[in-house]
PDB file of N, CA, C, O and CB in Angstrom:
ATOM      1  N   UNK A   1      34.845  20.992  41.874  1.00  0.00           N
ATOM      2  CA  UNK A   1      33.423  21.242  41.804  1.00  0.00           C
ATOM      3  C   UNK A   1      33.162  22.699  42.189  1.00  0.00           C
ATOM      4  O   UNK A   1      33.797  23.180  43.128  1.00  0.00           O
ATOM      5  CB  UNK A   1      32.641  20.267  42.725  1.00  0.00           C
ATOM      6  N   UNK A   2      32.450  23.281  41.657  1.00  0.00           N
ATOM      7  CA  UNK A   2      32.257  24.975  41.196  1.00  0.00           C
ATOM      8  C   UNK A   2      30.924  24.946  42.475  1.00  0.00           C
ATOM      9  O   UNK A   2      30.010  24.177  42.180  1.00  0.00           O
ATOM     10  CB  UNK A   2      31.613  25.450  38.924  1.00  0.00           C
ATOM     11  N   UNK A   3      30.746  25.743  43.898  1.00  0.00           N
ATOM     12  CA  UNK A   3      29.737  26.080  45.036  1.00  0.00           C
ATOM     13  C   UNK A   3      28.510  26.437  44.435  1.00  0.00           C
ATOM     14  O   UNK A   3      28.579  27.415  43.692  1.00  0.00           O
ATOM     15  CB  UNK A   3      30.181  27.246  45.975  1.00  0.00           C
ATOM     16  N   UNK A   4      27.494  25.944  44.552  1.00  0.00           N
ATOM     17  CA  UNK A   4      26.529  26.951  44.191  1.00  0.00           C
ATOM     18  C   UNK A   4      26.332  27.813  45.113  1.00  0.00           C
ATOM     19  O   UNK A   4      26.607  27.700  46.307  1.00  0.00           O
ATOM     20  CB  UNK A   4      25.365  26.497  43.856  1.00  0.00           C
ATOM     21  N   UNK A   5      25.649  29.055  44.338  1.00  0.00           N
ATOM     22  CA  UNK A   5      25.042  30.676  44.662  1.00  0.00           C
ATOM     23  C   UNK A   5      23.926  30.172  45.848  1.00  0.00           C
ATOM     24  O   UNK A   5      23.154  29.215  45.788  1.00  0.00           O
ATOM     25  CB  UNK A   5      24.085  31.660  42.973  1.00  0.00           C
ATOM     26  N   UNK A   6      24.078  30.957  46.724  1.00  0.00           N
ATOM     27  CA  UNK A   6      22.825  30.585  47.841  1.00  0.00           C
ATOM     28  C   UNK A   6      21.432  31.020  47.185  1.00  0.00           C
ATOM     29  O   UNK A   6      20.475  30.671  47.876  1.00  0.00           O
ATOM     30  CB  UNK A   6      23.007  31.523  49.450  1.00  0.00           C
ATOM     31  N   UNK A   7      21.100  31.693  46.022  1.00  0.00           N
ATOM     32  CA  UNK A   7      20.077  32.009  45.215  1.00  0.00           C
ATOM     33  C   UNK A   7      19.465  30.975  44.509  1.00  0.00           C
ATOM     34  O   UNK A   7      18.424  31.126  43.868  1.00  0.00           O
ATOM     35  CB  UNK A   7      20.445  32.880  44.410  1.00  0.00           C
ATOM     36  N   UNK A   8      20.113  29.873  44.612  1.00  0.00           N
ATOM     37  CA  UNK A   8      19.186  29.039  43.791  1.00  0.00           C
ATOM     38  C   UNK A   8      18.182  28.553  44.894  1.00  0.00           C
ATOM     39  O   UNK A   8      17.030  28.504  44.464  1.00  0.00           O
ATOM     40  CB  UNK A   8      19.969  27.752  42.953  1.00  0.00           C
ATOM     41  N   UNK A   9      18.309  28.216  46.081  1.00  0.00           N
ATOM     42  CA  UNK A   9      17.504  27.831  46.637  1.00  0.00           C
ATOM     43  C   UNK A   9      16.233  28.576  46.555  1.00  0.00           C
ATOM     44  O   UNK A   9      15.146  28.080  46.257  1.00  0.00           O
ATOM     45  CB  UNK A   9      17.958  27.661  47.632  1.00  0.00           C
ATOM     46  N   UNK A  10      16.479  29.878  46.862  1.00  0.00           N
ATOM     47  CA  UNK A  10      15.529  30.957  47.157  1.00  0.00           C
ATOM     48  C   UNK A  10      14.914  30.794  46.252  1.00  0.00           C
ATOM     49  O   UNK A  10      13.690  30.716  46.367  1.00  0.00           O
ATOM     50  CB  UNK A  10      15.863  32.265  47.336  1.00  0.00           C
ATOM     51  N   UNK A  11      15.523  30.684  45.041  1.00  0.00           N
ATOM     52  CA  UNK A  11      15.080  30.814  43.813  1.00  0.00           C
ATOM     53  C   UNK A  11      13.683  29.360  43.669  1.00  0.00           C
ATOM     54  O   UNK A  11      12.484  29.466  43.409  1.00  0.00           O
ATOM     55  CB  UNK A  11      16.636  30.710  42.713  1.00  0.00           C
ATOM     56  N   UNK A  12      14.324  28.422  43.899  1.00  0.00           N
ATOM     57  CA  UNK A  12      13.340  27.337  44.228  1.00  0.00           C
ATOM     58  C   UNK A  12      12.068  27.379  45.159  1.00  0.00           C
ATOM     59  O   UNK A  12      11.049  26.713  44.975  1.00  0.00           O
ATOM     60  CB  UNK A  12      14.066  26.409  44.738  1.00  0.00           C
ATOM     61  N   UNK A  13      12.229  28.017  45.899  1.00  0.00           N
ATOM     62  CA  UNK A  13      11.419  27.890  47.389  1.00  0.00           C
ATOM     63  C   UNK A  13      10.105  29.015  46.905  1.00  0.00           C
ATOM     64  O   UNK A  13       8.945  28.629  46.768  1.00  0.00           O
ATOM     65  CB  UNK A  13      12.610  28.577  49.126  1.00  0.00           C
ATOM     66  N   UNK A  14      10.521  30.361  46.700  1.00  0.00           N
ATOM     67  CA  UNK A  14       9.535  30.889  45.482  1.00  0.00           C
ATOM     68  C   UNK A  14       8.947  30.339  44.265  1.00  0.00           C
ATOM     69  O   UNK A  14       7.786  30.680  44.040  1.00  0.00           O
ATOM     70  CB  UNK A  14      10.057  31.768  44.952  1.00  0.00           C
ATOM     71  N   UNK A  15       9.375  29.753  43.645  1.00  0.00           N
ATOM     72  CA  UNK A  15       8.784  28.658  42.719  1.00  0.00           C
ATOM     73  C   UNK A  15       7.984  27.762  43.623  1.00  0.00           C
ATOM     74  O   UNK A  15       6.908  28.317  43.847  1.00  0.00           O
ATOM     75  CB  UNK A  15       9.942  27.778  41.908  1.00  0.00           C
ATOM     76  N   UNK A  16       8.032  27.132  43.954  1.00  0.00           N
ATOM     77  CA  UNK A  16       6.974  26.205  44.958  1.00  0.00           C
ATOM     78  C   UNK A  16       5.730  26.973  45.298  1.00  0.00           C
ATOM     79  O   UNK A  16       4.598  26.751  44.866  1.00  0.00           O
ATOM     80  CB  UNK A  16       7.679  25.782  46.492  1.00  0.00           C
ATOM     81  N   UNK A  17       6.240  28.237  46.427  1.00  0.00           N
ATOM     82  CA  UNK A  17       5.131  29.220  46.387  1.00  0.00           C
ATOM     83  C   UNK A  17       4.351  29.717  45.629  1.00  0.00           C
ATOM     84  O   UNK A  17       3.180  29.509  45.946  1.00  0.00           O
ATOM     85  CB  UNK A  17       5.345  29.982  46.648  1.00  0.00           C
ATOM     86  N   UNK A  18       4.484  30.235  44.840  1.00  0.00           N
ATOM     87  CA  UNK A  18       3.897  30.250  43.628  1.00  0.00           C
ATOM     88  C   UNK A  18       3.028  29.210  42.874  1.00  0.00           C
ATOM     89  O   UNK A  18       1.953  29.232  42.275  1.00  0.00           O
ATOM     90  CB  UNK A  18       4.775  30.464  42.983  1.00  0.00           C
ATOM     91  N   UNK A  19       3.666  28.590  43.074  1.00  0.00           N
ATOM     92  CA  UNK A  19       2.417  27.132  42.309  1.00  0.00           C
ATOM     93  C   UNK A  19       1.876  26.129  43.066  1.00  0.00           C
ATOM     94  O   UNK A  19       1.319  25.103  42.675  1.00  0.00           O
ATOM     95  CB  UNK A  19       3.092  26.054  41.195  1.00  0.00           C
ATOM     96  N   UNK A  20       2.164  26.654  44.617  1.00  0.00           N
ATOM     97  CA  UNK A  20       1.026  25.962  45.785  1.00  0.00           C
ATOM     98  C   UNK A  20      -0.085  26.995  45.890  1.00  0.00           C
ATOM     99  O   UNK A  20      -1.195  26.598  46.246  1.00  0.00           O
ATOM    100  CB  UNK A  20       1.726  25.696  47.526  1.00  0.00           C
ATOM    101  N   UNK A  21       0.170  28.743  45.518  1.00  0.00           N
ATOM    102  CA  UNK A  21      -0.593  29.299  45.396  1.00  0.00           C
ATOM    103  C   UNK A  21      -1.215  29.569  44.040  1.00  0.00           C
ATOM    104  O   UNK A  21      -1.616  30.722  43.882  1.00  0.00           O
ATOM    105  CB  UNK A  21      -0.269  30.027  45.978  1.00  0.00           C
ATOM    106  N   UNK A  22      -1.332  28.938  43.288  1.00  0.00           N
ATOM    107  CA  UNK A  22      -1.705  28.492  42.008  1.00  0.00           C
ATOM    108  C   UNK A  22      -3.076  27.720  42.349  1.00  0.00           C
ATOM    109  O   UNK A  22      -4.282  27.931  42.226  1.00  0.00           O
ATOM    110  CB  UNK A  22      -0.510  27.559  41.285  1.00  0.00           C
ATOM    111  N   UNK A  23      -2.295  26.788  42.805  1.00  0.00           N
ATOM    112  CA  UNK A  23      -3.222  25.640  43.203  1.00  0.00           C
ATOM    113  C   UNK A  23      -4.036  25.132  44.673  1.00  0.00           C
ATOM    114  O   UNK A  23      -4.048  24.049  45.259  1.00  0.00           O
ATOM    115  CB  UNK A  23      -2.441  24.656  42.904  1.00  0.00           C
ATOM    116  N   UNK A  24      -4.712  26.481  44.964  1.00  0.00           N
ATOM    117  CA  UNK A  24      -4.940  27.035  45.992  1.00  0.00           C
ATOM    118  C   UNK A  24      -6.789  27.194  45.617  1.00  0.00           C
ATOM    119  O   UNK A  24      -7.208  27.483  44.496  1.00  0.00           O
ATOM    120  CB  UNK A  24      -3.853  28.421  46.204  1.00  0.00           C
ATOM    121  N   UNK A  25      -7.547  26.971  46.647  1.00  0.00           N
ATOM    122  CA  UNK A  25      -9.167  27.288  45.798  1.00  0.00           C
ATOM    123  C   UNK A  25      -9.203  28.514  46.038  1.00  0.00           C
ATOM    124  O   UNK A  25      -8.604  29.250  46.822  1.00  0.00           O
ATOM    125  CB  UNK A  25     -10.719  26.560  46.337  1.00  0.00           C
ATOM    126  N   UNK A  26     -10.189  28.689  45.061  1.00  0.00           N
ATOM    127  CA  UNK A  26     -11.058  30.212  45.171  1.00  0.00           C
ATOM    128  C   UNK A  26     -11.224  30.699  46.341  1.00  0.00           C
ATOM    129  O   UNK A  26     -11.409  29.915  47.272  1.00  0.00           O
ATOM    130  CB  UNK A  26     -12.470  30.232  44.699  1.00  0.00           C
ATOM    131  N   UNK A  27     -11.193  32.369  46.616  1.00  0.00           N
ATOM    132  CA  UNK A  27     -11.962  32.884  46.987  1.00  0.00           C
ATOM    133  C   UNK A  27     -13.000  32.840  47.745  1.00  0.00           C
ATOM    134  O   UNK A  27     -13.759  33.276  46.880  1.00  0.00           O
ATOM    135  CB  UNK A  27     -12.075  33.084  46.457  1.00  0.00           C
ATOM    136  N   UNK A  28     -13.676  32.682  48.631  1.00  0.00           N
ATOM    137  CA  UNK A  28     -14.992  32.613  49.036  1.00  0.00           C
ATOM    138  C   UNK A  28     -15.740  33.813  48.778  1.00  0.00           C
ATOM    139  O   UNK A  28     -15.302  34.951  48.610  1.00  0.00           O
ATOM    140  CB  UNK A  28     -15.063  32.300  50.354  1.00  0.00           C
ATOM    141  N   UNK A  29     -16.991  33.383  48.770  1.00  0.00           N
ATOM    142  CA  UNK A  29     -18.025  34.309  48.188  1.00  0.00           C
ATOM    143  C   UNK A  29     -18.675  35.888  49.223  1.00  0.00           C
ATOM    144  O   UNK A  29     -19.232  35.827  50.319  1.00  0.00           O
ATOM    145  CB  UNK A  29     -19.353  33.138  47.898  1.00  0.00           C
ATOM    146  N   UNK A  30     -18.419  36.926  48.568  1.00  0.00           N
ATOM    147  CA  UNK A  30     -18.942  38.235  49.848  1.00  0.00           C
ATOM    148  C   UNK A  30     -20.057  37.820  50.256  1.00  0.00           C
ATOM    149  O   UNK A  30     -20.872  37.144  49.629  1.00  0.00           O
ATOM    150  CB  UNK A  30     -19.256  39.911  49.377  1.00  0.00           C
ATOM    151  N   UNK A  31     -20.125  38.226  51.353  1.00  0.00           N
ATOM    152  CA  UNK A  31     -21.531  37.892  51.932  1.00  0.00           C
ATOM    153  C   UNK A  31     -22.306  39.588  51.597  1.00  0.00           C
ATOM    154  O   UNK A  31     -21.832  40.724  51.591  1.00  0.00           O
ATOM    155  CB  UNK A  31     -21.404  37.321  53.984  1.00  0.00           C
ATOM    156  N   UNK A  32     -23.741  39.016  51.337  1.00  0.00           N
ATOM    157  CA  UNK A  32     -24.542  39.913  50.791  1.00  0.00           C
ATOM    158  C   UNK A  32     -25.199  40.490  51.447  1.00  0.00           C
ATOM    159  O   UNK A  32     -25.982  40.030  52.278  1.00  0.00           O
ATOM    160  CB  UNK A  32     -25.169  39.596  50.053  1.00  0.00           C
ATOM    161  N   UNK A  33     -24.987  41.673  51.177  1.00  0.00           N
ATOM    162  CA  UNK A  33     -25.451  43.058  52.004  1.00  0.00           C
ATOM    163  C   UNK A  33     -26.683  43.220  52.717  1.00  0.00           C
ATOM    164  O   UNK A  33     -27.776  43.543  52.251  1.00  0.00           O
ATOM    165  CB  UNK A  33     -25.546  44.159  51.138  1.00  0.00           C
ATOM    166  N   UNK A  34     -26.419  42.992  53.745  1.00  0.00           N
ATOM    167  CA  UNK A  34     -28.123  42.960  55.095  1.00  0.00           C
ATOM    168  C   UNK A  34     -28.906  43.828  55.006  1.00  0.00           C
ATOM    169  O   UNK A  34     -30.003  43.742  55.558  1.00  0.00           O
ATOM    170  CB  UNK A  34     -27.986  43.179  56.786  1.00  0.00           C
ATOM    171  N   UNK A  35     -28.488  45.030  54.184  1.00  0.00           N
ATOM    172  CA  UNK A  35     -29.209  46.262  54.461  1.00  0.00           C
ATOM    173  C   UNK A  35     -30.366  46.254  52.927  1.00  0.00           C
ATOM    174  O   UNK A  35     -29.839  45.971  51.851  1.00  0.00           O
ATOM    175  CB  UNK A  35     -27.894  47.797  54.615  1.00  0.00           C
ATOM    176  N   UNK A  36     -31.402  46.472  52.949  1.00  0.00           N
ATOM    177  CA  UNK A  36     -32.489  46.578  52.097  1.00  0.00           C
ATOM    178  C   UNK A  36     -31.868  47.829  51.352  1.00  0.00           C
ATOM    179  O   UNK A  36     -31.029  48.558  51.882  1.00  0.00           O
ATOM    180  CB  UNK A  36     -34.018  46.743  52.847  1.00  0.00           C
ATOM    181  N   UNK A  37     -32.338  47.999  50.130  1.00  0.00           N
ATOM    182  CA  UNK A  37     -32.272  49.121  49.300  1.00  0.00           C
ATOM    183  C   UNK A  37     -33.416  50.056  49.894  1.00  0.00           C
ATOM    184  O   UNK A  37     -34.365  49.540  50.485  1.00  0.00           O
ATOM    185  CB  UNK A  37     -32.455  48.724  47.724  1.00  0.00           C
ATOM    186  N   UNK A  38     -33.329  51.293  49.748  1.00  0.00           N
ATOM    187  CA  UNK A  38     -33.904  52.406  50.101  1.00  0.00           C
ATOM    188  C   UNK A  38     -35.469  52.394  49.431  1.00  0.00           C
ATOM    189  O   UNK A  38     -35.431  52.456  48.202  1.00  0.00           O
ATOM    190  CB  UNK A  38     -32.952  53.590  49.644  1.00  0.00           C
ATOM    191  N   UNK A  39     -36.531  52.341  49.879  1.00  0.00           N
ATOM    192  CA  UNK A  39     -37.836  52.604  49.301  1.00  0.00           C
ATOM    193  C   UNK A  39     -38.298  53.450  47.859  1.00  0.00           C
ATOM    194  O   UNK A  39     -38.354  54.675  47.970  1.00  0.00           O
ATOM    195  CB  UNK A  39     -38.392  53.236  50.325  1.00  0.00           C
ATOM    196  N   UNK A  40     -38.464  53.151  47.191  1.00  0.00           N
ATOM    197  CA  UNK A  40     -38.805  54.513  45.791  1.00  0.00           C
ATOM    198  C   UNK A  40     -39.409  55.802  46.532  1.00  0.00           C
ATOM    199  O   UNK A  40     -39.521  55.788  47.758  1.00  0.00           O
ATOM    200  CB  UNK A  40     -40.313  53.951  44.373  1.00  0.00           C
ATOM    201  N   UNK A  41     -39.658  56.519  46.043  1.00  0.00           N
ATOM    202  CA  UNK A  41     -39.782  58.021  46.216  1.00  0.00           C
ATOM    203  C   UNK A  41     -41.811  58.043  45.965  1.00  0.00           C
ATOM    204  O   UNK A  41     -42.222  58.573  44.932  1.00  0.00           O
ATOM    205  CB  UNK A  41     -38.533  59.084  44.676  1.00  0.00           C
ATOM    206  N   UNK A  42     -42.243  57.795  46.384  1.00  0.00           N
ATOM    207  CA  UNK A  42     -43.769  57.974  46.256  1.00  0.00           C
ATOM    208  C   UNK A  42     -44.640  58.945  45.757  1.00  0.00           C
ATOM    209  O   UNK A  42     -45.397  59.542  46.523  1.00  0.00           O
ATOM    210  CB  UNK A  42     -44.185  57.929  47.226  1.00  0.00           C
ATOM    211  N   UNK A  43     -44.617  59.179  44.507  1.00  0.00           N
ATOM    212  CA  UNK A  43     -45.433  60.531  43.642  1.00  0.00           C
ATOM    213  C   UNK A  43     -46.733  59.859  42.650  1.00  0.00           C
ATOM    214  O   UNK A  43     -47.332  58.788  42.742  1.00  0.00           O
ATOM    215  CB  UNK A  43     -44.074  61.478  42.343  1.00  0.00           C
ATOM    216  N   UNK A  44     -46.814  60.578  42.042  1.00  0.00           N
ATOM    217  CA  UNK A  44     -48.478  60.583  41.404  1.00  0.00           C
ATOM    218  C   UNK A  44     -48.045  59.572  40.747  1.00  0.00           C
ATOM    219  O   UNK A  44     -48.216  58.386  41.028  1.00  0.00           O
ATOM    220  CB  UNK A  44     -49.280  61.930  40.417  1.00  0.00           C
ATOM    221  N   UNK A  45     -47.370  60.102  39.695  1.00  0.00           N
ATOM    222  CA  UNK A  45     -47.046  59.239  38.484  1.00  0.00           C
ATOM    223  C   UNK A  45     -46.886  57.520  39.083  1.00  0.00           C
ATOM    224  O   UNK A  45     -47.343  56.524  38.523  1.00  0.00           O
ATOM    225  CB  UNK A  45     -45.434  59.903  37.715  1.00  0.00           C
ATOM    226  N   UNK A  46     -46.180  57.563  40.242  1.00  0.00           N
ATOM    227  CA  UNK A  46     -45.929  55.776  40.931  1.00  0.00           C
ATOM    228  C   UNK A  46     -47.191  55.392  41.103  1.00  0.00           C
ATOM    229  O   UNK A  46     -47.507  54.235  40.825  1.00  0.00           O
ATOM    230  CB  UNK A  46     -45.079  55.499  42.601  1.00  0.00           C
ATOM    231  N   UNK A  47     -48.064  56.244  41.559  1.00  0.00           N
ATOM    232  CA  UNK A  47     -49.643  55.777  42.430  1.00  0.00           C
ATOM    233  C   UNK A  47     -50.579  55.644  40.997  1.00  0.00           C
ATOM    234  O   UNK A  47     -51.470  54.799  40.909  1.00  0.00           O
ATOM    235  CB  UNK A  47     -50.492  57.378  43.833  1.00  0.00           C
ATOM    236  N   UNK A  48     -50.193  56.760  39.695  1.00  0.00           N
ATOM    237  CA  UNK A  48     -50.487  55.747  38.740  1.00  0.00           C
ATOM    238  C   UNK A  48     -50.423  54.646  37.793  1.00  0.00           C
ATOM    239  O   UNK A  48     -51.304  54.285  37.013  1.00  0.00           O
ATOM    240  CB  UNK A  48     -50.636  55.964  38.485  1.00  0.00           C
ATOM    241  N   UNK A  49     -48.918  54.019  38.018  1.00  0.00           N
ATOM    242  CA  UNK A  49     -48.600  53.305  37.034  1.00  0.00           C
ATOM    243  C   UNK A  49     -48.915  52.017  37.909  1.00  0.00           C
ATOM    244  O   UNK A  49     -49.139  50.950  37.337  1.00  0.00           O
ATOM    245  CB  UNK A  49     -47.146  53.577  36.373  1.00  0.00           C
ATOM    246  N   UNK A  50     -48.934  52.111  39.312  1.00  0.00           N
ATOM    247  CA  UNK A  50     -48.730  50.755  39.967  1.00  0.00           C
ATOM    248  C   UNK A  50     -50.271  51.033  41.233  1.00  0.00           C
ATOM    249  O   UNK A  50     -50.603  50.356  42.206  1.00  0.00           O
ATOM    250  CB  UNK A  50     -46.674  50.573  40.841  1.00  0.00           C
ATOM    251  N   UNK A  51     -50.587  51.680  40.932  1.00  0.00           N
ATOM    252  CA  UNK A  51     -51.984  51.856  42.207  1.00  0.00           C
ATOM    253  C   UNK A  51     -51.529  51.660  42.981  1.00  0.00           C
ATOM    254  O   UNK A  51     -50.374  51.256  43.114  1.00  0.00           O
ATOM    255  CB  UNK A  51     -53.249  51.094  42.400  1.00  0.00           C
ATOM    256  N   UNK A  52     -52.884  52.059  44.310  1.00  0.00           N
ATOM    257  CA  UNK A  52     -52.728  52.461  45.622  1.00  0.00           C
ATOM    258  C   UNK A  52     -53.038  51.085  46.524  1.00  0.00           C
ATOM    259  O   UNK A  52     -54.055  50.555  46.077  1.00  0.00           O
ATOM    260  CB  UNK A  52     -53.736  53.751  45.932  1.00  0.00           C
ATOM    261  N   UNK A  53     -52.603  50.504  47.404  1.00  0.00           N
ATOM    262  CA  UNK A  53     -51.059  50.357  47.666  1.00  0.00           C
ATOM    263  C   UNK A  53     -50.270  50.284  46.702  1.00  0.00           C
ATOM    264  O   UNK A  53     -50.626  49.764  45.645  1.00  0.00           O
ATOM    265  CB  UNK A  53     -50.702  49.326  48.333  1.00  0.00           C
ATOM    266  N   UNK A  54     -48.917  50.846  46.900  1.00  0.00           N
ATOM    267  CA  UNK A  54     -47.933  50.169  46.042  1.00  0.00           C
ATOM    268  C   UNK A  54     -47.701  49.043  46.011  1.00  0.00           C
ATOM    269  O   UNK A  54     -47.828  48.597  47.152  1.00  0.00           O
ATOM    270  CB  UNK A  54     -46.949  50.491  46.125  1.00  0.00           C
ATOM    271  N   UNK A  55     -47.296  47.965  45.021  1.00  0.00           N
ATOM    272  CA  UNK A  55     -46.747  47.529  45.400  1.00  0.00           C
ATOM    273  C   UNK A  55     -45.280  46.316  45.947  1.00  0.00           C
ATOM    274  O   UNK A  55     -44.454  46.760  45.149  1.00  0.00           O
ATOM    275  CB  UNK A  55     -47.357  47.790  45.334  1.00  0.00           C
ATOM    276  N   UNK A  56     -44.707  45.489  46.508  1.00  0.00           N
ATOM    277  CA  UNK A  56     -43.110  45.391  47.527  1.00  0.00           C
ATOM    278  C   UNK A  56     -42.063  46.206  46.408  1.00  0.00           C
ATOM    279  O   UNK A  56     -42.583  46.594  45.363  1.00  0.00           O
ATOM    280  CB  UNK A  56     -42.348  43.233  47.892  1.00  0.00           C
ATOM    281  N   UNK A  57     -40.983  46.395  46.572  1.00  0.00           N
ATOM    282  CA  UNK A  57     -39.906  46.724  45.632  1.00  0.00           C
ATOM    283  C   UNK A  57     -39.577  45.739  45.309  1.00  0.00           C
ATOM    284  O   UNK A  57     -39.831  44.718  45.949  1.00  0.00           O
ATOM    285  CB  UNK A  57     -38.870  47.422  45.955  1.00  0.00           C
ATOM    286  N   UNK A  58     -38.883  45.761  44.169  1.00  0.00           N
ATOM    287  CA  UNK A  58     -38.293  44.330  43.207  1.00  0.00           C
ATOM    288  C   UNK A  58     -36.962  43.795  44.247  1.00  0.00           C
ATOM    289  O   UNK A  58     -36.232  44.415  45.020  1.00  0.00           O
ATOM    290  CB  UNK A  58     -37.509  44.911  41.173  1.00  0.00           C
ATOM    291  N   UNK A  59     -37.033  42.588  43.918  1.00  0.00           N
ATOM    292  CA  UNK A  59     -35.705  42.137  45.138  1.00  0.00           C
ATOM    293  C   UNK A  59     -34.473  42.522  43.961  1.00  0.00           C
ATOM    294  O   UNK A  59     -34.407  42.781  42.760  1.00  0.00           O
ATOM    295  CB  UNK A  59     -35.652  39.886  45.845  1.00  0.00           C
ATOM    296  N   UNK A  60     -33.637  42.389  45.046  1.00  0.00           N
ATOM    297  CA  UNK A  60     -32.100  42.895  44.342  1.00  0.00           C
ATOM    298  C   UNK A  60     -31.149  41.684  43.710  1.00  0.00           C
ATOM    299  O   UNK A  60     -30.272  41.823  42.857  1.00  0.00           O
ATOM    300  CB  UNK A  60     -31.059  43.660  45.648  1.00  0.00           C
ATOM    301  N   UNK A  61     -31.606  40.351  44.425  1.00  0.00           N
ATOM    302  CA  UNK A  61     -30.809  39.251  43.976  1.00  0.00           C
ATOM    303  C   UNK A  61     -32.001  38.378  43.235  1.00  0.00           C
ATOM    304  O   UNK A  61     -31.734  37.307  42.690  1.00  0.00           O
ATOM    305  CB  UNK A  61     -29.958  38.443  45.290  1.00  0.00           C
TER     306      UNK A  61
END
């Protein structure tokens, strides 16, 4: 009977890994940024397209 190569194991044991991390869930989701976007820039043209108050900024999500 011909020894096997100590590589097959390895060879196996990476295979497993691989397809337990296959089958592994997603990712979890970034958590979304606390910080508000920066205010628009306040000029004529804004105070006429949207009158005085402005007004909130559009949300981001």
């Amino acid at each position: 009977m011909k020894p096997r190569s100590p590589l097959y194991p390895l060879a196996a044991a990476c295979l497993f890994a691989l397809a337990a991390a296959a089958c592994s869930r997603a990712p979890a989701e970034p958590i979304s940024d606390p910080v508000p976007p920066p205010r628009r820039p306040y000029d004529a043209k804004t105070q006429l397209e949207y009158g005085d108050p402005r007004p909130p900024a559009p949300q981001r999500y």
